[in-house]
N, C-alpha and C positions, 0 to 999 in steps of 0.2 A: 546626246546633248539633252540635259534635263529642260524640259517646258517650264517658260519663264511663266511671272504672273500674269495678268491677263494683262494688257496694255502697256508692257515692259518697253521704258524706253532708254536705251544706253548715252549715259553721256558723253558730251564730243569736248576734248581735250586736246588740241594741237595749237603751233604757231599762230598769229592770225598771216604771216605769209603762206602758210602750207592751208590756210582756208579760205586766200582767197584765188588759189590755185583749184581748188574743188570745191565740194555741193554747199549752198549757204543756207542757214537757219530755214523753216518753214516760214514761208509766206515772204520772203525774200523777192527782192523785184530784180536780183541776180539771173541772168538768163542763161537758160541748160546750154546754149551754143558755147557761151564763155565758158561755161566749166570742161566742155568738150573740148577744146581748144579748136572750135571751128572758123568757117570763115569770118570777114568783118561783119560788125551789125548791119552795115548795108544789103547786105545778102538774105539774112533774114525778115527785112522788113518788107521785101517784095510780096505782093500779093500773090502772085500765080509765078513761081521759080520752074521756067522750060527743063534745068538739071532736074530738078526735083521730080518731076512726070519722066523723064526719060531714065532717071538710075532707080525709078521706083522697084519696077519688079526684072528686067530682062537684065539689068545692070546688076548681078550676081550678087556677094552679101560679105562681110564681113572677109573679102577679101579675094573673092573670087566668080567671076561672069555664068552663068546660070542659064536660067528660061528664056525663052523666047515664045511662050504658048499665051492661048488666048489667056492668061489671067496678069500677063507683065505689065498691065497699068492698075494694077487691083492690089499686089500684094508686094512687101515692102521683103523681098527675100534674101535669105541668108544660105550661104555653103561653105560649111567650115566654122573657124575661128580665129580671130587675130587679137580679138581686144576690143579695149572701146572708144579707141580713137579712130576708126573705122568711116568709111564711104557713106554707109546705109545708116548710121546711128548717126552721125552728123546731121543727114539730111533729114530724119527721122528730128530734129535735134535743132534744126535750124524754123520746121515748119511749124513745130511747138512753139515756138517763140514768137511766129508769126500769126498765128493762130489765136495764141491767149494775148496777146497785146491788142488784139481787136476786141477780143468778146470775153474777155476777163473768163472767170471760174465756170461760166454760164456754156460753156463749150469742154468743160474738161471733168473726166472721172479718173479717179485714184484705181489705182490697180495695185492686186497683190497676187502673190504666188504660195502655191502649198504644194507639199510633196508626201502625198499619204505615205509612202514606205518611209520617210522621216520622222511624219507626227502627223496624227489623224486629225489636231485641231488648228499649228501652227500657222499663218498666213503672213507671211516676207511682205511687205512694202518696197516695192521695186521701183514706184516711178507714177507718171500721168500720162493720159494721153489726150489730147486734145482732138475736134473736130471741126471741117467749114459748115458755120448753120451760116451763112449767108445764102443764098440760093444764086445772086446776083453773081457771086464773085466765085463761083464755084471752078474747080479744072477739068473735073465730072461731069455729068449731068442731075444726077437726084442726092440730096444732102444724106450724107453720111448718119447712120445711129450709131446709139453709141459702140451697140453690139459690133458693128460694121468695122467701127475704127481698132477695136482691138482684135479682132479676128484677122483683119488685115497685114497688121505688125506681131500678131501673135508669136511665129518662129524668132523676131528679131527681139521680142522682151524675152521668150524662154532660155534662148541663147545666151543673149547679158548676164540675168541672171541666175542662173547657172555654171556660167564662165566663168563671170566676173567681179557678181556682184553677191551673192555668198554659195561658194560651190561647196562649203563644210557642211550645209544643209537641204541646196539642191541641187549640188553636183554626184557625178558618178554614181554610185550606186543608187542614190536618191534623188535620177533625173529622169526614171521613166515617171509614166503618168503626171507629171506632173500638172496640177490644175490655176488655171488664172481664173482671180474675181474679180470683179466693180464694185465700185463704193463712190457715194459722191465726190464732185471734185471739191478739194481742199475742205475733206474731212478727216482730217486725222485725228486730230481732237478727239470729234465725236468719236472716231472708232474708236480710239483706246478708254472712251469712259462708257462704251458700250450701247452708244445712242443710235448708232446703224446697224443695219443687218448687209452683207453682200449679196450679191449677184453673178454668179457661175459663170463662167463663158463659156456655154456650147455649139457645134459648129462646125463649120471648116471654109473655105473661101471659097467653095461652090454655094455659098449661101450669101454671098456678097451682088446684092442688084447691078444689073445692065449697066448702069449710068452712075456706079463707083467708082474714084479714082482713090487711088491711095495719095495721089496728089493732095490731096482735100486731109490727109489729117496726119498727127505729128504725134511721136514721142519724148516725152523728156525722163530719162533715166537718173534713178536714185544713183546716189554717188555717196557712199563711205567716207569717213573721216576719223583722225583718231584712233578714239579705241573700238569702234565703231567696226573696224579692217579686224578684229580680232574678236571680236563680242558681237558683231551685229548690230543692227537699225533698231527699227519701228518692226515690229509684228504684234500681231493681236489673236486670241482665240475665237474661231467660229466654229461650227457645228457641222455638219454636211448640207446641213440647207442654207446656208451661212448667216446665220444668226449666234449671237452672244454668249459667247460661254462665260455664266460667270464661274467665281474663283470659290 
């Protein structure tokens, strides 16, 4: 696949029934639960969801039961595949919702995926993740960073997207190594006119403090539309240190 220009972004052309069945425009006050086809809003709006700490980590992933070790209230885990209408992406899906409707953008970074054996500069727009910076209302005990909260859900965004959400460019052959970065939350803008630089996620969930709960933070996944299913999203050029490539 030839590397688009730098800040390429593919236009979305479909029904407006078939959009408002999936993802809506940027900056949309559309909630990732609804596009999931998740529980009612009620469910989301809870502060502290007892599901939500207890299917975090020991409640298996994308379709099937798993861990039971000291890290099942830390890590939002997946084994297998089924899709994305899934247990752990819902809930992943419902706390994002609940999350940014407290503390708006001021809790949330943009995350993206690159797959060096695809393209050594390419970086996918996969989604956001959000975090509890309330200390008060925590399910944890010490607020989440933001390194924390994508480390945490890290196997369930590599998964999606990979899966589901463009496996033509980091699926199969082009899903080892693959790398996640950070970028402000609800910067896309800026990334695609080149005004941020990323932030690498490195790691692994032995680096997640005593008093993390995966309870405490949320994903909400990109979702395709249009021509969008056939061309792809939002990506942008970064460099290895993830800064700007321009064109």
């Amino acid at each position: 696949v030839a590397s688009p220009a730098v800040g390429f972004i593919i236009p979305t052309t479909c029904s407006p029934s078939f959009l408002q069945k999936l993802s809506p425009p940027l900056n949309s006050k559309k909630s990732a639960t609804t596009l999931l086809h998740a529980k009612k809003s009620g469910t989301a709006k809870k502060k502290k969801t007892p599901a939500n700490a207890s299917s975090s980590g020991g409640g298996g992933g994308f379709g099937s039961s798993t861990s039971n070790d000291d890290t099942s209230n830390k890590v939002r885990s997946v084994s297998g595949y089924t899709g994305s209408g899934t247990k752990p992406l819902r809930i992943a899906a419902n706390t994002f919702d609940a999350l940014r409707k407290k503390h708006g953008k001021d809790c949330t970074c943009d995350i993206y995926v690159r797959s060096p054996s695809n393209d050594a500069q390419i970086c996918w727009f996969v989604g956001k993740v959000a975090r509890e910076v309330d200390a008060e209302a925590l399910v944890g005990t010490s607020v989440p960073s933001e390194m924390e909260a994508v480390l945490s859900q890290k196997r369930l965004i590599l998964e999606y997207a990979k899966n589901q959400l463009r496996p033509q460019n980091l699926g199969g052959p082009y899903s080892k190594n693959l790398e996640l970065w950070m970028a402000p939350g609800d910067s896309e803008m800026d990334a695609v006119q080149n005004k941020v630089s990323f932030i690498k996620v490195d790691g692994s969930t032995k680096d997640l403090s005593e008093g993390f709960s995966v309870s405490d933070v949320g994903y909400n996944p990109e979702i395709y539309v249009g021509d969008e299913i056939k061309d792809g999203g939002l990506r942008v050029l970064r460099d290895e240190e993830g800064v700007p490539v321009k064109a």
